[in-house]
Structure formats: structure tokens, C-alpha cells
C-alpha angles and dihedrals in degrees: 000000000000125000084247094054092054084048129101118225075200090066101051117100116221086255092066083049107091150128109272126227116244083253085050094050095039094059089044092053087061094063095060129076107279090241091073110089127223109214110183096181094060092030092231148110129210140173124209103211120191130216134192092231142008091251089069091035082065102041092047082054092056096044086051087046091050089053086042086053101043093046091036088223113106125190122207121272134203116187129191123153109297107008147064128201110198115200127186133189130142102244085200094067106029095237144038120328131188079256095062087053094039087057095050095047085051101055093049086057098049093060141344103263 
């Protein structure tokens, strides 16, 4: 289990909630499962996870909305059948923020996707 993934976006001031610098987001990007893909162009990054049905499909989105919920930050989702993308960005400040990364690493520690 990662540091990010012990840590609250709750807990975090306005202040802590800023845009990251490309070093920032690239050593951030370490900490999560390599799956996850940094785009800094589009200052997100996003996961396509893969499920056998759409039944677990449905029950691994709810387990990422409940986290979404919990940490009142909530990424992006596209569902199909048996997939999920996840995509974060911190629409406040434009870019990536410590709670886009917080969130992955969270959902990597909840089940194994």
C-alpha cells in the first residue's frame, strides 16, 4: 500500500490544493500502479481496468464512487461491459492536483482491479 493511498483529500487546505508541476507529477506517477497513465497534455491520468462481466464491472464502479464519495473528489468514468476507464484532473486548477493522485492510489488499495 502506497503513502497516497493512507492519505484524506478531506484533509487537505486550499492551499495543498494546487496545480503540480510536470517533476511533481512525474514522482507521483511512480507511486501508482504502472497501469495508470500519466497525459500532460491533457494534465490527467487515467486507468482502463478490465472485468470478466458487466456485473463486476458494476460492483468495482461502486466501489471507485464510494471512494469518490468518501475523498469528494470524483474522477471521470466510462463503462462499457467489461471495462472501466478512470480519469482524474482537478477541474479548479486546471491540472493535476495531490488529490487526482490520492484517489488512484486509493482505488488500487480498495481491490485488485
Amino acid at each position: 500500500m502506497s503513502q497516497l493511498s493512507l492519505q484524506q483529500c478531506n484533509n487537505l487546505s486550499t492551499e495543498d490544493t494546487v496545480v503540480l508541476k510536470q517533476e511533481e507529477t512525474d514522482v507521483l506517477s511512480l507511486q501508482l500502479d504502472p497501469q495508470w497513465q500519466l497525459d500532460t497534455d491533457e494534465q490527467t491520468i487515467s486507468h482502463t481496468f478490465s472485468f470478466n462481466d458487466y456485473c463486476q464491472t458494476i460492483a468495482s464502479v461502486n466501489v471507485i464512487a464510494q471512494i469518490a464519495h468518501q475523498q469528494e473528489h470524483h474522477p471521470d468514468l466510462l463503462v462499457s461491459y467489461n471495462r472501466c476507464t478512470v480519469t482524474y484532473s482537478t477541474h479548479s486548477v486546471s491540472g493535476l492536483s495531490i488529490k487526482d493522485f490520492i484517489c488512484a492510489a486509493k482505488i488500487n488499495a480498495a481491490q485488485d482491479l
